[in-house]
VOPAGU-2260 file (C-alpha; in pm, 1 decimal, decimal comma):
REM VOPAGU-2260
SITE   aa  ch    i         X         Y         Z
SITE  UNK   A    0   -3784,9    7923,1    6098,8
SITE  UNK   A    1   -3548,0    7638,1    6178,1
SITE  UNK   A    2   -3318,9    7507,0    5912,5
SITE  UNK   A    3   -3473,3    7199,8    5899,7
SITE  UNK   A    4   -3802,5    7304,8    5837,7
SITE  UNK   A    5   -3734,6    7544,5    5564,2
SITE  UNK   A    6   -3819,4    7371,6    5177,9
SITE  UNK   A    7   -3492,6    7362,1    5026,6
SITE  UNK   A    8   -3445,8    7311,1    4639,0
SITE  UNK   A    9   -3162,3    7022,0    4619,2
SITE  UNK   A   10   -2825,2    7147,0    4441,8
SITE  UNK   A   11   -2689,6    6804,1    4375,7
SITE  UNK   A   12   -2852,7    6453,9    4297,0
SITE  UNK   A   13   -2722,7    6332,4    4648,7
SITE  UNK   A   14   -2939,6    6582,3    4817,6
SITE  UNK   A   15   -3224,8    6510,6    4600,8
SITE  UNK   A   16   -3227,9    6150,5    4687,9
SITE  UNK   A   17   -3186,4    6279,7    5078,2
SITE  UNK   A   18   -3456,2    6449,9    5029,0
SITE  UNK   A   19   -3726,1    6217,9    4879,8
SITE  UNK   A   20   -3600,9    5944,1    5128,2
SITE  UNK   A   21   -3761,9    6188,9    5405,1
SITE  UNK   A   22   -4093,0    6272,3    5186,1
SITE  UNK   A   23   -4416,8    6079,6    5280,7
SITE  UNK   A   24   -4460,1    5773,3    5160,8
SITE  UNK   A   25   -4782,2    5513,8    5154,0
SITE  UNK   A   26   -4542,1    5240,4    5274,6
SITE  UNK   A   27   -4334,7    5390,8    5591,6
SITE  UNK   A   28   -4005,5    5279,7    5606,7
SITE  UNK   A   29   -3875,1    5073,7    5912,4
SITE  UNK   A   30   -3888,1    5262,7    6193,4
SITE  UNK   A   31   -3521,6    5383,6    6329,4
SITE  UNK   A   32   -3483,1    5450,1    6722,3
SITE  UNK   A   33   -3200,2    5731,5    6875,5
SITE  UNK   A   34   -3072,2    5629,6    7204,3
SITE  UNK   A   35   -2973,7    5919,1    7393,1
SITE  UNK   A   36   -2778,3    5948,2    7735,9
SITE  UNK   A   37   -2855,6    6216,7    7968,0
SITE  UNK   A   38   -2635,7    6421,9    8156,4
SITE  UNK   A   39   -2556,0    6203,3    8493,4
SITE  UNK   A   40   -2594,3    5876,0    8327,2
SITE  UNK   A   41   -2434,0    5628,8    8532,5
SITE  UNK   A   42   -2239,9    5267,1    8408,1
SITE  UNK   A   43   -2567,5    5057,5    8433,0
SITE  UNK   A   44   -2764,8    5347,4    8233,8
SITE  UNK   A   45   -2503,3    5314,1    7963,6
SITE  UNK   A   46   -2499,4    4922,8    7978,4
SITE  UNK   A   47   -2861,4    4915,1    7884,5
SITE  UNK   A   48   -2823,3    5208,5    7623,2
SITE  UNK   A   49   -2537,9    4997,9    7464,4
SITE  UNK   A   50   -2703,7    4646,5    7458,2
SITE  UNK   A   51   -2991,8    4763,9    7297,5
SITE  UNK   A   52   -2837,0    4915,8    7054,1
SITE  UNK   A   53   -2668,1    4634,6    6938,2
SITE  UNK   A   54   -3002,4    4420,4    6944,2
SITE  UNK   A   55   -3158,6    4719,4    6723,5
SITE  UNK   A   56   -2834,7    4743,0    6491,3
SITE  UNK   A   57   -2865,6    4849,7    6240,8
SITE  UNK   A   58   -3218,5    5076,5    6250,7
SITE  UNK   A   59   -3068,7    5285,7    6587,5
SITE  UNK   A   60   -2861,2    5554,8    6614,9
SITE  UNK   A   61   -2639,1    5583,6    6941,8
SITE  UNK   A   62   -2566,7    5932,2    7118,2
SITE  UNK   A   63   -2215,7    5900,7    7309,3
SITE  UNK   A   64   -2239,1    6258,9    7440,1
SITE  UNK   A   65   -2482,1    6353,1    7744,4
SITE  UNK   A   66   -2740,1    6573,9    7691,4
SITE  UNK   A   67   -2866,5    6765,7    7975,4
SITE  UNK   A   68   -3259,9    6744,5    7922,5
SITE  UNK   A   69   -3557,9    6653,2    8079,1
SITE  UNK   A   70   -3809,0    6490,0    7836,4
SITE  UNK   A   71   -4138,5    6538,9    8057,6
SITE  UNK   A   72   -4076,7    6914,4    8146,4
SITE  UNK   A   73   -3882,5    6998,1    7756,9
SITE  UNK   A   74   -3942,8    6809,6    7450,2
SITE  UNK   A   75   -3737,8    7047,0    7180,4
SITE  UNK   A   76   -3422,0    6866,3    7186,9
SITE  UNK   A   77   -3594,2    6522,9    7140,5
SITE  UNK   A   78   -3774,6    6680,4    6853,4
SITE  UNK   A   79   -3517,2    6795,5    6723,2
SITE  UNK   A   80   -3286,2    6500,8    6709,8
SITE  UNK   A   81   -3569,1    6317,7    6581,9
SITE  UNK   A   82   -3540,8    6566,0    6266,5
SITE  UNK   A   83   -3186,7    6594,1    6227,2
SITE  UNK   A   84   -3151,8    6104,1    6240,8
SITE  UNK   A   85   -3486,7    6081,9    6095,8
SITE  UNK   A   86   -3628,5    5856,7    6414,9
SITE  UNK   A   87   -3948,2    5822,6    6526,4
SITE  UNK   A   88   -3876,7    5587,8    6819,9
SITE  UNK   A   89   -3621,8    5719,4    7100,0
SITE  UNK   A   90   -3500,6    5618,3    7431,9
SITE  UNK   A   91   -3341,4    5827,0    7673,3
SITE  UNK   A   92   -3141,4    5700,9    7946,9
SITE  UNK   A   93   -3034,8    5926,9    8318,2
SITE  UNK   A   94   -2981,7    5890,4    8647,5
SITE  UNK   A   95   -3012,4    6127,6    8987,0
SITE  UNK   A   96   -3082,7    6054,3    9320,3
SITE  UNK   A   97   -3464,1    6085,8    9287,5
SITE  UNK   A   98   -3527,9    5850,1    8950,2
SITE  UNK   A   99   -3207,3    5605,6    8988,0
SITE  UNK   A  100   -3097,4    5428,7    8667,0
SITE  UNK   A  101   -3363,0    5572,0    8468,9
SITE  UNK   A  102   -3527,4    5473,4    8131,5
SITE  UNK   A  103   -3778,8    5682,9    7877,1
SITE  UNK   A  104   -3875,2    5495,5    7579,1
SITE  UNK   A  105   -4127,5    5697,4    7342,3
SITE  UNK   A  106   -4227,2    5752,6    7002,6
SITE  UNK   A  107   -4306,1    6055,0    6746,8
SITE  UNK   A  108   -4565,7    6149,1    6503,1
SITE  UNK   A  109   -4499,8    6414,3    6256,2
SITE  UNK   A  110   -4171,7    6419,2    6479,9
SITE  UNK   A  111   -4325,4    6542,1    6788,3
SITE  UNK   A  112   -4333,2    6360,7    7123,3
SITE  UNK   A  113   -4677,1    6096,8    7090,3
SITE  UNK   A  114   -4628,0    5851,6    7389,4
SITE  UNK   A  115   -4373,0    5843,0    7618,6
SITE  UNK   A  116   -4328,8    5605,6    7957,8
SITE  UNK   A  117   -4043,8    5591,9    8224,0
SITE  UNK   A  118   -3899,7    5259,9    8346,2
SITE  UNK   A  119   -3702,2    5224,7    8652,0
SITE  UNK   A  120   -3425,7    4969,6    8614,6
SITE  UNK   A  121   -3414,6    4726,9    8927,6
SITE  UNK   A  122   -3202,4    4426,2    8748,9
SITE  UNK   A  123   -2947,8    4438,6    8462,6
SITE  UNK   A  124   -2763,7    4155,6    8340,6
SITE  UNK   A  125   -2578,6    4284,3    8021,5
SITE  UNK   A  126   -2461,3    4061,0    7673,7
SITE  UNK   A  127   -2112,1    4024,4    7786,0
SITE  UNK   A  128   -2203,1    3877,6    8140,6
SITE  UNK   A  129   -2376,3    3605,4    7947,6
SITE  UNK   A  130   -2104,9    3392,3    7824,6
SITE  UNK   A  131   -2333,0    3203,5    7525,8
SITE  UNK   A  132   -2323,6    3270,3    7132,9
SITE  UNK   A  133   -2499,3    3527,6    7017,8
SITE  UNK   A  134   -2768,8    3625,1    6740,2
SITE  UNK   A  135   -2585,0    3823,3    6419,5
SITE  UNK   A  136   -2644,0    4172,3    6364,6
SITE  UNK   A  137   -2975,4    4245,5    6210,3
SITE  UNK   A  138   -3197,9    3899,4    6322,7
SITE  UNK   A  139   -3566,2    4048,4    6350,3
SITE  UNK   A  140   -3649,6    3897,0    6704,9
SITE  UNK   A  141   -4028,9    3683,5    6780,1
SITE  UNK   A  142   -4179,2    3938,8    7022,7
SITE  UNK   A  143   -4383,5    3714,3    7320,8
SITE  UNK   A  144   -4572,9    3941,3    7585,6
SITE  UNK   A  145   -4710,5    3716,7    7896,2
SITE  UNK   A  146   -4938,9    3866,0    8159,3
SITE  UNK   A  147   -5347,1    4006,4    8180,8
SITE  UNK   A  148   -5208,8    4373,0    8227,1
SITE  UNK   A  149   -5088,2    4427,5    7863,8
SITE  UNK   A  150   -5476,7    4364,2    7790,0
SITE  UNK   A  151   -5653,9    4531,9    8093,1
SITE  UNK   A  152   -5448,0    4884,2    8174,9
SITE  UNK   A  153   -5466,6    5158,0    7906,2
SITE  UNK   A  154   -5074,4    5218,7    8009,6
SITE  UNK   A  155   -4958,2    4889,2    7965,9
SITE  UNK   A  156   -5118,8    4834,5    7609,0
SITE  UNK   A  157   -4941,9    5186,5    7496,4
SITE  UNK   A  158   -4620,7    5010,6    7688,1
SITE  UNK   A  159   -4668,2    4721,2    7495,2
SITE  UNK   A  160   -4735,0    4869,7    7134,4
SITE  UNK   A  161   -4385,4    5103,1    7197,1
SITE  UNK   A  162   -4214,4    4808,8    7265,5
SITE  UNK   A  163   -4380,6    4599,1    6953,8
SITE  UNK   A  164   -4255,5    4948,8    6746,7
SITE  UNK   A  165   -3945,3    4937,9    6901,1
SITE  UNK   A  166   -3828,1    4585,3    6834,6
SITE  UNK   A  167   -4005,5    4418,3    6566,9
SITE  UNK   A  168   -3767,9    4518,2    6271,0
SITE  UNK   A  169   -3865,1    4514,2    5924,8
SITE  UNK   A  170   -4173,3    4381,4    5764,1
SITE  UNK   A  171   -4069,4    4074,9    5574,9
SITE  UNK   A  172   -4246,4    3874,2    5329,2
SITE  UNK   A  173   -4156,2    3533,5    5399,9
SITE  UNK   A  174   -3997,0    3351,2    5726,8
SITE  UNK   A  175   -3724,7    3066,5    5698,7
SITE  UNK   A  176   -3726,8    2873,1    5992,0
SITE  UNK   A  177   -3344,6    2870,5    6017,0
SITE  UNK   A  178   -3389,0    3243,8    6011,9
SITE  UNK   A  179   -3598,6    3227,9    6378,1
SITE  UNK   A  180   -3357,8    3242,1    6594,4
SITE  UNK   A  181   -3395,5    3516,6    6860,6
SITE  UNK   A  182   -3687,2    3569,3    7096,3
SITE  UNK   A  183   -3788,0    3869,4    7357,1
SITE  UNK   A  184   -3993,1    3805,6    7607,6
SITE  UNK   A  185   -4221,6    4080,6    7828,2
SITE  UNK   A  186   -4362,5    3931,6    8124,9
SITE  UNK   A  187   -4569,5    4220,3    8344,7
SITE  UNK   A  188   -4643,1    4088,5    8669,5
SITE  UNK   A  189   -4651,3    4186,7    9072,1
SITE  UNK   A  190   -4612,0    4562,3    8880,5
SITE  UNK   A  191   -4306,4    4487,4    8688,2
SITE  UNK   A  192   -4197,5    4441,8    8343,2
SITE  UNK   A  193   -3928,6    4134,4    8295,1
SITE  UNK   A  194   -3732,9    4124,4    7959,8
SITE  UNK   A  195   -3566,1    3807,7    7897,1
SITE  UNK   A  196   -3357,0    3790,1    7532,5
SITE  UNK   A  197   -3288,9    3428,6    7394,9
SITE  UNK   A  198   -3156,8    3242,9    7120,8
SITE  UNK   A  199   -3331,2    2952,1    6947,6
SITE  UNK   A  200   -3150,0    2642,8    6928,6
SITE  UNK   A  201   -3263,9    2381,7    6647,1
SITE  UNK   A  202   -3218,9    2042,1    6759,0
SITE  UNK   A  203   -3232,0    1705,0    6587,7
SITE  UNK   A  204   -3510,2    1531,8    6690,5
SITE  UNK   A  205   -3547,4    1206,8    6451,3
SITE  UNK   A  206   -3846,9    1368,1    6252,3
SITE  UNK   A  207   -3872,7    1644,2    6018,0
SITE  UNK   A  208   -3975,7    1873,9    6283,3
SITE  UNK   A  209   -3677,8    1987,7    6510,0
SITE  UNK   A  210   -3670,9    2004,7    6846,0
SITE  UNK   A  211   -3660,5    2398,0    7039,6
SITE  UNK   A  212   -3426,7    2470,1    7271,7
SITE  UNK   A  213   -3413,5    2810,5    7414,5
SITE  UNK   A  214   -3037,6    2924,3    7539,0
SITE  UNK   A  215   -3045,7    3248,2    7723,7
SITE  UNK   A  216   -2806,2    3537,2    7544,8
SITE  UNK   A  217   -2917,4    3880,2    7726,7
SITE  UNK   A  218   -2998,9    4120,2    7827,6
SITE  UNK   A  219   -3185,2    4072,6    8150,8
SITE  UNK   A  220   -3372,2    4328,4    8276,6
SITE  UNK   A  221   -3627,4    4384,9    8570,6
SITE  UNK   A  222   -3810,6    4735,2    8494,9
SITE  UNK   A  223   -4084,9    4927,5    8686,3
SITE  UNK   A  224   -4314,0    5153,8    8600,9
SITE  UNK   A  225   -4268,4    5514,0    8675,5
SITE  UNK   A  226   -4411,0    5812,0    8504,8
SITE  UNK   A  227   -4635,7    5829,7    8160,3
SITE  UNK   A  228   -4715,2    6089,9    7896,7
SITE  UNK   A  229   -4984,8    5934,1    7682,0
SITE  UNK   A  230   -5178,6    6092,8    7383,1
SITE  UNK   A  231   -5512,6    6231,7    7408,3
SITE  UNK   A  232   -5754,1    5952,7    7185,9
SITE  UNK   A  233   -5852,5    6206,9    6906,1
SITE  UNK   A  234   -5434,3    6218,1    6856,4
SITE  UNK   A  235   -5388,7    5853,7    6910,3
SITE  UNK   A  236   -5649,9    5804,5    6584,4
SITE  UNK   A  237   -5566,9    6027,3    6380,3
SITE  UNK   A  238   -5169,4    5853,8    6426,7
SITE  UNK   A  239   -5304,1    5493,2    6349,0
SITE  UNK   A  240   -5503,0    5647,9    6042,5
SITE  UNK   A  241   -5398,8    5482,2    5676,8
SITE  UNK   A  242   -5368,4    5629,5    5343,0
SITE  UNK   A  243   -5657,2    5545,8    5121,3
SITE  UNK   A  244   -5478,4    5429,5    4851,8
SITE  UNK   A  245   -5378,1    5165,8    5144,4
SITE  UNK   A  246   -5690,0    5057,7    5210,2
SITE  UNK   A  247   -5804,3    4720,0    5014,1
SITE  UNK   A  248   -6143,0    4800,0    4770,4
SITE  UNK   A  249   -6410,9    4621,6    4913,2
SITE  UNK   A  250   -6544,4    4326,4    4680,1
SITE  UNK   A  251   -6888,6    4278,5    4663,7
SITE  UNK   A  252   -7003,7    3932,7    4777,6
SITE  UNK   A  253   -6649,8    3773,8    4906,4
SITE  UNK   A  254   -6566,9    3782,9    5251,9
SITE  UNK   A  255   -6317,3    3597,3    5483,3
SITE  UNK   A  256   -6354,7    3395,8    5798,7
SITE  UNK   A  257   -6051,4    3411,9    6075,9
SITE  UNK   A  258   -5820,8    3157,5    5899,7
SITE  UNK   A  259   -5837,1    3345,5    5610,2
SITE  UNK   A  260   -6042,9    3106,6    5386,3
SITE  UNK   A  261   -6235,0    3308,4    5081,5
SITE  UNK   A  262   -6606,6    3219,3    5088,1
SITE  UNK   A  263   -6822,6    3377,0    4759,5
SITE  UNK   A  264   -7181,0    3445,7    4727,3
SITE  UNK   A  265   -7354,2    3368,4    4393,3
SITE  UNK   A  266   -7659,3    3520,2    4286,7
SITE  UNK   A  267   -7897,9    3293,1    4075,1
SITE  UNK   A  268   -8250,9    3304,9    3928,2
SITE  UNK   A  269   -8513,6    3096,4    4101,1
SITE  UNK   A  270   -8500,0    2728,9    3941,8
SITE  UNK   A  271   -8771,7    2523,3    3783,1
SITE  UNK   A  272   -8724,6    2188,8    3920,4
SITE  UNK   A  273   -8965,8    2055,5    3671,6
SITE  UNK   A  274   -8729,8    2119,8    3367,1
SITE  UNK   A  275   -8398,0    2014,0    3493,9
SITE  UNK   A  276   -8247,9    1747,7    3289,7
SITE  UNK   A  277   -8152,7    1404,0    3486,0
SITE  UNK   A  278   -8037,7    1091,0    3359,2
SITE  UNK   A  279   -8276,0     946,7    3087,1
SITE  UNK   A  280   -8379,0     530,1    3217,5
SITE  UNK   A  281   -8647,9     319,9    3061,5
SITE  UNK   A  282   -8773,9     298,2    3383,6
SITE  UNK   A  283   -8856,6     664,9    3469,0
SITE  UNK   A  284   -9087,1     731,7    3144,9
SITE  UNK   A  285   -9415,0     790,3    3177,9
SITE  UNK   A  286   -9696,2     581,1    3033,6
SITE  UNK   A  287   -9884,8     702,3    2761,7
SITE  UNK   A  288  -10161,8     750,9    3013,6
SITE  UNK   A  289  -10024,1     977,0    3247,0
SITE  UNK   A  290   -9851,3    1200,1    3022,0
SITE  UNK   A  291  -10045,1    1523,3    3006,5
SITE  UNK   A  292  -10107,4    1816,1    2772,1
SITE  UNK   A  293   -9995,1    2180,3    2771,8
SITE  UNK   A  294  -10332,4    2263,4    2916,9
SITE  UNK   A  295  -10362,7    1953,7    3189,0
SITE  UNK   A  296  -10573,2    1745,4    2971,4
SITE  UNK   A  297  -10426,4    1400,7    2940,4
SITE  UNK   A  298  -10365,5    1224,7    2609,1
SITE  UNK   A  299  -10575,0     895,8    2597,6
SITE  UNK   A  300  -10395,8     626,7    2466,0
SITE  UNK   A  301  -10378,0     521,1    2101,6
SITE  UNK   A  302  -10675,0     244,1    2067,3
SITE  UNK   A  303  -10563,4     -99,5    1899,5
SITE  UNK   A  304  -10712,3    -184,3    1572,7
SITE  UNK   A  305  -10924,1    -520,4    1601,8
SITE  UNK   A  306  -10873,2    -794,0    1358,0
């Protein structure tokens, strides 16, 4: 048995608290990524490794050492590293002469290997290239994927919910609008991925509403697809499955359209027109002729008495 998979009883209350930060929990906690170098990772591998760390900062972890492994043919070390950081996102960067400048971005469940996909990296332009101002540490980017293959191939929807996992940051309940300020955009198209990275410039525009500029920041990169390790479906359910105590208890007779208006249904007794009280006129009274008794006979009128 490994030493990380043994049940250990804490000594001290810092390993107590280490420990229940790693137990389940019914709301995850943001998801942290391990970027990894492999053992003949060249200058533009290490560019890309570097840059997106510092646009994940600070849910990433950065590996300076190489590791010699190959991720489709032996998963243990991924596995575990993904233990020993607590990640359940990784990318792992090599190059040789057969895959140049190399990319493997991937994701765990119950840390072992669920999805992985290699990118070939055709184009890099790197932060420091890019002589603009920057985003701070930390911004949670708007995530904007353009082309029909993220909706038509299997592959490029699994590429495309990695790279949602991988970049969206944490789950916030409100958004300030001086607080948008960095956008990633995906474009898959001709069989390539292009990331663009931007910043969001707020401009005055004489109205309430300001005007968007976008001011390119990097990186910029041109991928390819290469190689994919996908998850059979059974797998890929049961890793998208939700506590119960998650779920919301269904309300009988409320439902919701798409814009998230509440519509309720009441349930009534059937209504006898006949005895609903309206406005009381002069006018609407019936004569004394045509008013009629409990068993339909009518009442004849009262006669006058004769002098």
């Amino acid at each position: 048995m490994e030493p990380l998979d043994r049940v250990l009883k804490p000594k001290t209350k810092r390993a107590k608290r280490f420990l229940e930060k790693r137990e389940p929990k019914l709301t995850e906690n943001t998801k942290n990524a391990m970027l990894i170098k492999g053992g003949n990772a060249n200058l533009t591998v290490t560019g890309v490794l570097k840059d997106i760390y510092a646009l994940k900062k600070p849910f990433a972890v950065l590996y300076k050492k190489k590791n010699i492994t190959r991720p489709f043919e032996d998963q243990t070390s991924l596995e575990f590293f993904s233990k020993k950081s607590d990640c359940s996102l990784f990318m792992f960067g090599s190059h040789n002469k057969k895959r140049p400048n190399n990319l493997i971005i991937g994701c765990m469940f119950d840390y072992h290997v669920l999805d992985m996909i290699e990118l070939g990296i055709e184009k890099f332009v790197s932060l420091k290239e890019i002589k603009n101002s920057k985003c701070p540490e930390g911004t949670k980017p708007m995530l904007i994927f353009a082309g029909d293959m993220f909706d038509l191939s299997e592959e490029y929807r699994r590429l495309k919910s990695l790279l949602i996992d991988f970049f969206k940051g944490p789950t916030v309940p409100y958004v300030r609008l001086a607080g948008l300020e960095h956008v990633l955009h995906f474009t898959a198209m001709d069989g390539k991925i292009y990331m663009r990275s931007y910043k969001v410039l707020l401009k005055k525009s004489g109205c309430k509403i300001p005007r968007i500029e976008l001011e390119d920041m990097g990186p910029s990169l041109d991928l390819v697809m290469r190689r994919t390790h996908l998850a059979s479906d059974d797998l890929y359910k049961l890793s998208l499955k939700q506590p119960k105590a998650l779920k919301p208890k269904k309300k009988k007779n409320i439902s919701r359209d798409v814009f998230g208006t509440t519509y309720g249904r009441i349930h009534m007794k059937k209504q006898d027109l006949g005895k609903l009280q309206t406005r009381k006129m002069k006018g609407l009274r019936k004569r004394p002729a045509e008013r009629m008794t409990g068993d339909g006979e009518r009442i004849s009128p009262k006669k006058t008495k004769s002098v």
